[in-house]
C-alpha positions as CSV (number, residue, x, y, z in Angstrom):
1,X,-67.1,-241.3,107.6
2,X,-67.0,-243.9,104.8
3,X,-70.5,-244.5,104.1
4,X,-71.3,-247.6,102.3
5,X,-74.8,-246.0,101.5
6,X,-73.1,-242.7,100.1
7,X,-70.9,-245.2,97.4
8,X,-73.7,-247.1,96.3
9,X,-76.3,-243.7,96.0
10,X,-73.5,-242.7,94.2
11,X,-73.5,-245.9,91.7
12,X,-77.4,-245.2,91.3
13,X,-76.8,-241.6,90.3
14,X,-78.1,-242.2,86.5
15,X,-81.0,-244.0,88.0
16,X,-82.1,-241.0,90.3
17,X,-81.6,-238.4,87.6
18,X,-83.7,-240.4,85.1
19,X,-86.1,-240.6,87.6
20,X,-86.2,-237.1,88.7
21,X,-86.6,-235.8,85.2
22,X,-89.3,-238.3,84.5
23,X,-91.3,-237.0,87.5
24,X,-90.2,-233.5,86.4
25,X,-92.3,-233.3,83.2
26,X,-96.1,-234.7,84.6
27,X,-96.3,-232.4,87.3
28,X,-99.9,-232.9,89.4
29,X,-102.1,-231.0,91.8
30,X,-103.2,-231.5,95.3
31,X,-104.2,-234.6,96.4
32,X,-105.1,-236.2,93.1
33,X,-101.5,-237.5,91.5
34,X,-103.0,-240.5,89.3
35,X,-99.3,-240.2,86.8
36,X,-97.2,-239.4,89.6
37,X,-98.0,-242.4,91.5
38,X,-98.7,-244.7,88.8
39,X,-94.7,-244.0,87.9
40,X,-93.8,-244.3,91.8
41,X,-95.8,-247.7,92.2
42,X,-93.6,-248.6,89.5
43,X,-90.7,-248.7,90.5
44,X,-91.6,-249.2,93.8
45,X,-92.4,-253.2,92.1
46,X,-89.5,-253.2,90.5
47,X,-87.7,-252.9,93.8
48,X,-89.6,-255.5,95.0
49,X,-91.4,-253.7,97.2
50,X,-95.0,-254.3,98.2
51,X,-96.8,-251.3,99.0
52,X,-100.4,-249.5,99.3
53,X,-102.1,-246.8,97.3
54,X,-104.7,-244.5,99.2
55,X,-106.2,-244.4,95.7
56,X,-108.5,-241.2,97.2
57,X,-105.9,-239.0,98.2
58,X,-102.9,-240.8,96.0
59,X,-100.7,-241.0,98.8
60,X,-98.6,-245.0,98.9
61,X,-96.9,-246.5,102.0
62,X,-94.9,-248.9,101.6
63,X,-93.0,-251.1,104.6
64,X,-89.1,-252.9,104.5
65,X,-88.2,-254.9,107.2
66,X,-88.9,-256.5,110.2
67,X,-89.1,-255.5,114.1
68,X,-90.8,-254.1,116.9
69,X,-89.7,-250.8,116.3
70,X,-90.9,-248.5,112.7
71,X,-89.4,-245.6,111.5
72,X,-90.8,-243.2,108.8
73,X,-89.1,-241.3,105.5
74,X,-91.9,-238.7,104.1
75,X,-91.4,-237.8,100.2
76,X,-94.3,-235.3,98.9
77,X,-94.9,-235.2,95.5
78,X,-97.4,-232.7,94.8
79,X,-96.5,-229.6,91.9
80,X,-97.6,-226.2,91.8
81,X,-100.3,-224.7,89.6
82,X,-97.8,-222.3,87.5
83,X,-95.7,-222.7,84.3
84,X,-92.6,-223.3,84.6
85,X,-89.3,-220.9,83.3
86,X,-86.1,-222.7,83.7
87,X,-85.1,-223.3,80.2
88,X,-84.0,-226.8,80.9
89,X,-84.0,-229.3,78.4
90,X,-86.8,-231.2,80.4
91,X,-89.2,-228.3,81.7
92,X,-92.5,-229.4,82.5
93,X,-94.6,-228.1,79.1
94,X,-97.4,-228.5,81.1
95,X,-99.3,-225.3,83.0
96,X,-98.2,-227.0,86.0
97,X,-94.5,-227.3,87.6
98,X,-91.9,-228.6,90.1
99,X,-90.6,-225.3,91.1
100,X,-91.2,-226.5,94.8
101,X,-88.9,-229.2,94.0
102,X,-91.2,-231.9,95.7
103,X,-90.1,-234.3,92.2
104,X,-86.4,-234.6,94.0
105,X,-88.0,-235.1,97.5
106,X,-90.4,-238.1,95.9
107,X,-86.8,-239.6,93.8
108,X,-84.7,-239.1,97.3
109,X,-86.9,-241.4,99.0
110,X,-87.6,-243.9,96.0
111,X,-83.8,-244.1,95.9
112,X,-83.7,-244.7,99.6
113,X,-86.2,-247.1,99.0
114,X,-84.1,-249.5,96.8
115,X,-80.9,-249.3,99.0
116,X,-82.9,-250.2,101.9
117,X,-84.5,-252.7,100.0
118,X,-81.3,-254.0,99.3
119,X,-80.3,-254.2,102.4
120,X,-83.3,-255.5,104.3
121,X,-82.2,-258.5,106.1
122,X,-79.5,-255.9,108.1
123,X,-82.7,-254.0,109.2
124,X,-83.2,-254.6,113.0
125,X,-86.7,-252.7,112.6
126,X,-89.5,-251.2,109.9
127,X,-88.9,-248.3,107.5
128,X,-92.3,-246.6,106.6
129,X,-92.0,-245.2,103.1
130,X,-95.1,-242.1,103.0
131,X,-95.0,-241.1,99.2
132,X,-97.3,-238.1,99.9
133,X,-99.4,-236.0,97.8
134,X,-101.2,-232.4,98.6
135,X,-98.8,-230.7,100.7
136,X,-98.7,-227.4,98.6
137,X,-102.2,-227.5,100.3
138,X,-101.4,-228.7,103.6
139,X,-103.8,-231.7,103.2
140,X,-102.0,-235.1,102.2
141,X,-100.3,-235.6,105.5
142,X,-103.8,-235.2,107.4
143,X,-105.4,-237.4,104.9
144,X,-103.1,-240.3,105.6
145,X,-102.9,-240.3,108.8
146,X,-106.9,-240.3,109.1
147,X,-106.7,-243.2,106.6
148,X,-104.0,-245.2,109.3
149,X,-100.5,-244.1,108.3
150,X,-99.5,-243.8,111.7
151,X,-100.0,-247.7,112.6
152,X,-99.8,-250.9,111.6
153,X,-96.8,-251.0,112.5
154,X,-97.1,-248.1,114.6
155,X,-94.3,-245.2,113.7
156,X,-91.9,-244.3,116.6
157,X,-90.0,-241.5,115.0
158,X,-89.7,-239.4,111.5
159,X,-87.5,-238.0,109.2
160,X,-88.4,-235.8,106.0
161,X,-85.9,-234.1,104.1
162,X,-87.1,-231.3,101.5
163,X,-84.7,-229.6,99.1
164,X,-83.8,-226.0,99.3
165,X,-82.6,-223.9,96.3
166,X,-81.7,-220.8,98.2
167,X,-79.0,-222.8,100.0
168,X,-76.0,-224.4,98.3
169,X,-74.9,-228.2,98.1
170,X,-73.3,-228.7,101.7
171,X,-75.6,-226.8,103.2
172,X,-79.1,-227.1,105.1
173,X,-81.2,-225.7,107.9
174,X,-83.8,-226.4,110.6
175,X,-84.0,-226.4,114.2
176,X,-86.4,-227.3,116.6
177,X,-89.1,-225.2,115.5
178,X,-88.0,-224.4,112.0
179,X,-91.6,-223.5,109.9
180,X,-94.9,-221.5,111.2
181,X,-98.2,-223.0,111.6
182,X,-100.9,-221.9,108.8
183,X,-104.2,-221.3,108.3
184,X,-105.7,-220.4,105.0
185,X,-109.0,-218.8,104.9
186,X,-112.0,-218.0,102.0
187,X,-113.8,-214.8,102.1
188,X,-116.6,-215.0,100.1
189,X,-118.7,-211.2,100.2
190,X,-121.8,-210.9,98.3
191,X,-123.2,-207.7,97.0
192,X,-125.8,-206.7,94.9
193,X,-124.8,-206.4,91.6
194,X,-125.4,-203.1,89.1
195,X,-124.3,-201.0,86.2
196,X,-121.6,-199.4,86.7
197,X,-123.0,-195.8,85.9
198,X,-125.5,-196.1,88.8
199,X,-123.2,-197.6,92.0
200,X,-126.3,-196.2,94.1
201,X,-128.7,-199.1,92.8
202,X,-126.5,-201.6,93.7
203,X,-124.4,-202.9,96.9
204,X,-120.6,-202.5,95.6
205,X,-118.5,-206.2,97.1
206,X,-115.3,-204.9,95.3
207,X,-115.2,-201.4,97.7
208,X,-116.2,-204.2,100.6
209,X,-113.1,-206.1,99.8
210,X,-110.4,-203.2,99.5
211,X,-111.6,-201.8,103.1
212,X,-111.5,-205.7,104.1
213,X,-107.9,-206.1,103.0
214,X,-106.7,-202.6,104.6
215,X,-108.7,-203.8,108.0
216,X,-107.3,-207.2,108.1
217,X,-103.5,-205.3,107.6
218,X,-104.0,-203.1,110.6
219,X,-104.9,-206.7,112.7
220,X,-100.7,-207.5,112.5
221,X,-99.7,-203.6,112.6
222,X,-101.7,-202.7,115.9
223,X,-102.4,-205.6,117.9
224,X,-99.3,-208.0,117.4
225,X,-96.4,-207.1,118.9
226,X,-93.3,-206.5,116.5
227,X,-91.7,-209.3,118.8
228,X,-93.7,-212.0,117.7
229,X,-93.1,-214.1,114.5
230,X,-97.0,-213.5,112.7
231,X,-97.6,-212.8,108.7
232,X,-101.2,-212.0,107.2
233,X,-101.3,-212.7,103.5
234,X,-104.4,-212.0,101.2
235,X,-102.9,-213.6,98.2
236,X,-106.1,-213.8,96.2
237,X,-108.7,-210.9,95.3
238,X,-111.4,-212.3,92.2
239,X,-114.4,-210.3,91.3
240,X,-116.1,-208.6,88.4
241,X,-115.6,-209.5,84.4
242,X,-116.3,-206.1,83.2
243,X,-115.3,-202.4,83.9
244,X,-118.7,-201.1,83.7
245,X,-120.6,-203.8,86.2
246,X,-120.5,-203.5,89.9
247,X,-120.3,-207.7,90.4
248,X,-122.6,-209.6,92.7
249,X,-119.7,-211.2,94.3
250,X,-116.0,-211.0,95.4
251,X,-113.7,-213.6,97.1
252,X,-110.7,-213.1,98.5
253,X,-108.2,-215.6,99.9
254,X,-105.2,-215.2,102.2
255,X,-102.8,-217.2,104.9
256,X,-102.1,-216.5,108.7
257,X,-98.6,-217.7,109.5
258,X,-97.5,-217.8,112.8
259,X,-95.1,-220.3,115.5
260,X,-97.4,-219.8,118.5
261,X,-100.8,-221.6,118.6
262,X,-102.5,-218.9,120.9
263,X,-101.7,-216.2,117.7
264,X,-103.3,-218.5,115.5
265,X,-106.4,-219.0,117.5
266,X,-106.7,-215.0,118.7
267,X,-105.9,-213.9,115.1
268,X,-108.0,-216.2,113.6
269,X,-110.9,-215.4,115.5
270,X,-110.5,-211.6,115.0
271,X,-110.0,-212.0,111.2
272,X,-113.8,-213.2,111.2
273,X,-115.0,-210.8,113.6
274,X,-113.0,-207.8,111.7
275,X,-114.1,-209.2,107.9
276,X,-117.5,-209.8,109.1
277,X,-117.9,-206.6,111.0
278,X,-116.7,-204.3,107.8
279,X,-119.2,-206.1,105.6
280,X,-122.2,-204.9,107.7
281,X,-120.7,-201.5,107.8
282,X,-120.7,-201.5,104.0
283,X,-124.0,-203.9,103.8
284,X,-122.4,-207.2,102.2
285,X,-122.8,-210.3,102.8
286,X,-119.4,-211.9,104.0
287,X,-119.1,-215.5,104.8
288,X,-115.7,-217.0,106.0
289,X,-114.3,-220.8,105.3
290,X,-111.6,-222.3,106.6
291,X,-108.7,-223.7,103.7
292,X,-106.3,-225.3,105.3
293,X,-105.1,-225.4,109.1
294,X,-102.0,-227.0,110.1
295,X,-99.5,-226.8,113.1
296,X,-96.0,-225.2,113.0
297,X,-93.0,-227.8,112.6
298,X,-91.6,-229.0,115.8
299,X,-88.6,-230.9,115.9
300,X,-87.2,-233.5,118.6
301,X,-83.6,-232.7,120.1
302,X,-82.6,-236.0,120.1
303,X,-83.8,-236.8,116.7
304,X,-82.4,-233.8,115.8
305,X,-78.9,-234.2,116.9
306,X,-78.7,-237.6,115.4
307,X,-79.5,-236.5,111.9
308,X,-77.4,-233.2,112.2
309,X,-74.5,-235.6,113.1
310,X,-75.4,-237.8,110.2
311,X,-76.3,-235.1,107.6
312,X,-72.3,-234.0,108.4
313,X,-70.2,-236.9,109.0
314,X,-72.1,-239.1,106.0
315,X,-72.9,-236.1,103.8
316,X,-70.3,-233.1,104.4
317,X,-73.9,-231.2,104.6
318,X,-73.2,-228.4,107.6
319,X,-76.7,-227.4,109.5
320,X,-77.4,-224.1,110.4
321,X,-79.1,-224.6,113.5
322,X,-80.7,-221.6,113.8
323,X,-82.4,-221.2,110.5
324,X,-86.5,-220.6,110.7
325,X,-88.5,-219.3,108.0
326,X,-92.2,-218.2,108.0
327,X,-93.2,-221.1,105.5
328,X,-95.4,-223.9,106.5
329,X,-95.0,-227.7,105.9
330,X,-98.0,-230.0,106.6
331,X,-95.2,-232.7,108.2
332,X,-96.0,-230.8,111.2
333,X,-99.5,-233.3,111.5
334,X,-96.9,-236.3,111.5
335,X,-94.5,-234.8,114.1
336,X,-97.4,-233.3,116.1
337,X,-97.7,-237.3,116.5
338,X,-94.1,-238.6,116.9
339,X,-90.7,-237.6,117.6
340,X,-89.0,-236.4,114.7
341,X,-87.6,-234.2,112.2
342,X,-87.6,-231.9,109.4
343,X,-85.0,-230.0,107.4
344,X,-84.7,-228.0,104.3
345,X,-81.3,-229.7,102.1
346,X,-79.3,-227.4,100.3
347,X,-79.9,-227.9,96.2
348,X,-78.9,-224.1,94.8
349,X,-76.9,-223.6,91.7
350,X,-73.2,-222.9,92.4
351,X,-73.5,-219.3,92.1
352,X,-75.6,-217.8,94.6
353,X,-76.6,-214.8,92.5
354,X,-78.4,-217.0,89.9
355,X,-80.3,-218.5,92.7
356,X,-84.3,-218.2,92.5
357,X,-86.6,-218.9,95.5
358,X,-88.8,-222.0,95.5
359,X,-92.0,-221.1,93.7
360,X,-90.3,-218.9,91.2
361,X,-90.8,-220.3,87.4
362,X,-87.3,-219.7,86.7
363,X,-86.0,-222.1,89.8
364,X,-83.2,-224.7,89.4
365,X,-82.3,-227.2,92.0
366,X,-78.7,-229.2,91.4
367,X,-79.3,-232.6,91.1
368,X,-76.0,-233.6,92.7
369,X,-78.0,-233.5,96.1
370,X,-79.9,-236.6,95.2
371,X,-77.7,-239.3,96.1
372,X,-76.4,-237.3,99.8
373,X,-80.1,-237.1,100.7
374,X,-80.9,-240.9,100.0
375,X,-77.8,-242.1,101.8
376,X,-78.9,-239.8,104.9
377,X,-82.3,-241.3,105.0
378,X,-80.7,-244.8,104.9
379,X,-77.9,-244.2,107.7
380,X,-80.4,-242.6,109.8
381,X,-82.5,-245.1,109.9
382,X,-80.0,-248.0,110.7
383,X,-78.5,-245.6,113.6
384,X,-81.7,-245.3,114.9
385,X,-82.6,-249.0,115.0
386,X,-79.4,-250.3,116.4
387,X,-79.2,-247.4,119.2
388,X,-82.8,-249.2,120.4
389,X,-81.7,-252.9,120.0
């Protein structure tokens, strides 16, 4: 298919990397992106595009066109807290980094967002752009939507596109329920603290932890069936400054992934009653808070079809329509909402054995994805529109 949209991402190619590497050295946490979308509003007004800044959770929407229907593009923009490895020329020198890649998903949709600019008075409806910040943290989407992302106009369907470095340039994956649901917990377990030479005056919250952690393991090992799709991750375990003081306090932090709701809830709910159990047994005080809690992705089939046909005959990208993976993405709020979907886009170096995982410091994504991503947002759109004129 000769995509008018694919030749003239193409001509902008200069423009994206520029900014992509921009974005790529001021790397921000959460929901609070003040540089990040300082650089987006700009270029956003350079475009011509009036838009709105959630200044409290530095997420913009923005709106092109005109019509009874609205259709959304989400680009988050969110970094990582870790330094970043790469060796490229522009590496964020910062203690933060894009090794999630969410700089090329923010430039996919800015690019998309001057093309369709461009080509406004063709629209026969209402692109949402959602510049969105904490999803590293599962919060930004949730944030926006409580703060009226959803309406005015109202959105009928969704599209986000995320790049992917373990995959190569042509290739991508999803499916109708491609990414677990997560909840992300806080233990906090308080002791009494002591010298380390006399344990018995003093209420030890570091041997609380380890037999919390070993407990919570034995939760997925003996009472979820190896059929189900469940992971338990204590990521976290802080306590104690010295190796001869017993501490006062310890807190650990850790995800539950899992697809089906009823895990999450029955999990959940035995994670307190196991962490809060084991600290009576070894008198501490354990108090649990919830993180972050966000439903698994869920894809529409007819959404779905129309942007694996699209991703192919406009982009050469091939879907693999089975792909899944136990990683979370907080578009799941917007889709919980609307019909939609969600894919992860192919941006690995040529050689698959210098590939690194998202979140590694030493990740690279290829560039050369940019301008096939931003003409797949725009033909989507206008396929979507004119199949409901």
């Amino acid at each position: 298919m000769d995509s008018i949209f694919l030749r003239e991402a193409n001509a902008m190619y200069d423009d994206l990397l520029k900014w992509r590497r921009d974005l790529h050295q001021i790397p921000e946490l959460g929901t609070n992106l003040p540089r990040t979308v300082a650089y987006v509003s700009e270029r956003l007004s350079e475009f011509g595009i009036e838009h709105k800044i959630m200044q409290d959770c530095s997420c913009i929407v923005a709106c092109i066109g005109h019509g009874d229907k609205c259709y959304l593009l989400r680009g988050d923009m969110d970094a990582l807290p870790m330094a970043e490895a790469s060796g490229l020329e522009f590496a964020s020198c910062e203690e933060n980094s894009h090794t999630c890649g969410h700089d090329m998903n923010t430039v996919q949709l800015l690019g998309a967002a001057k093309l369709l600019k461009e080509h406004e008075s063709e629209l026969k409806g209402v692109v949402k752009l959602f510049f969105q910040s904490g999803e590293e943290i599962f919060a930004g989407s949730k944030a926006a939507i409580e703060r009226g992302l959803m309406e005015d106009p109202h959105v009928d369907a969704a599209l986000a596109l995320h790049v992917f470095s373990p995959l190569g340039i042509g290739e991508a994956g999803s499916c109708l329920n491609p990414c677990a649901g997560v909840y992300g917990f806080r233990i906090t377990i308080t002791g009494v603290g002591s010298h380390g030479s006399a344990p018995e005056q003093g209420v030890d919250p570091i041997n609380t932890a380890v037999h919390i952690h070993l407990a919570l393991q034995e939760i997925v090992s003996r009472e979820v069936s190896g059929f189900d799709q469940v992971a338990l991750t204590i990521g976290k375990i802080q306590g104690g400054n010295a190796a001869n003081v017993i501490p006062n306090e310890v807190i650990m932090e850790g995800t539950l992934r899992a697809f089906d709701p009823e895990h999450r809830i029955k999990i959940y709910d035995r994670i307190r009653q196991v962490a809060e159990d084991v600290g009576r047994v070894y008198r501490s005080k354990v108090e649990i808070e919830t993180l972050s809690d966000c439903p698994p992705v869920c894809c529409d089939r007819t959404e779905f079809e129309r942007v694996n046909r699209i991703m192919k005959d406009v982009a050469g990208i091939e879907v693999d329509t089975s792909w899944q993976a136990m990683g979370s993405d907080d578009m799941a709020n917007i889709l919980e909402l609307v019909p939609g979907v969600w894919y992860m886009v192919g941006a690995g170096v040529d050689d698959p054995a210098e590939r690194y995982a998202q979140h590694n410091p030493h990740v690279v994504f290829k560039e050369e994805i940019m301008p096939k991503a931003v003409a797949v947002y725009c033909e989507t759109v206008f396929d979507y529109f004119n199949e409901q004129s």
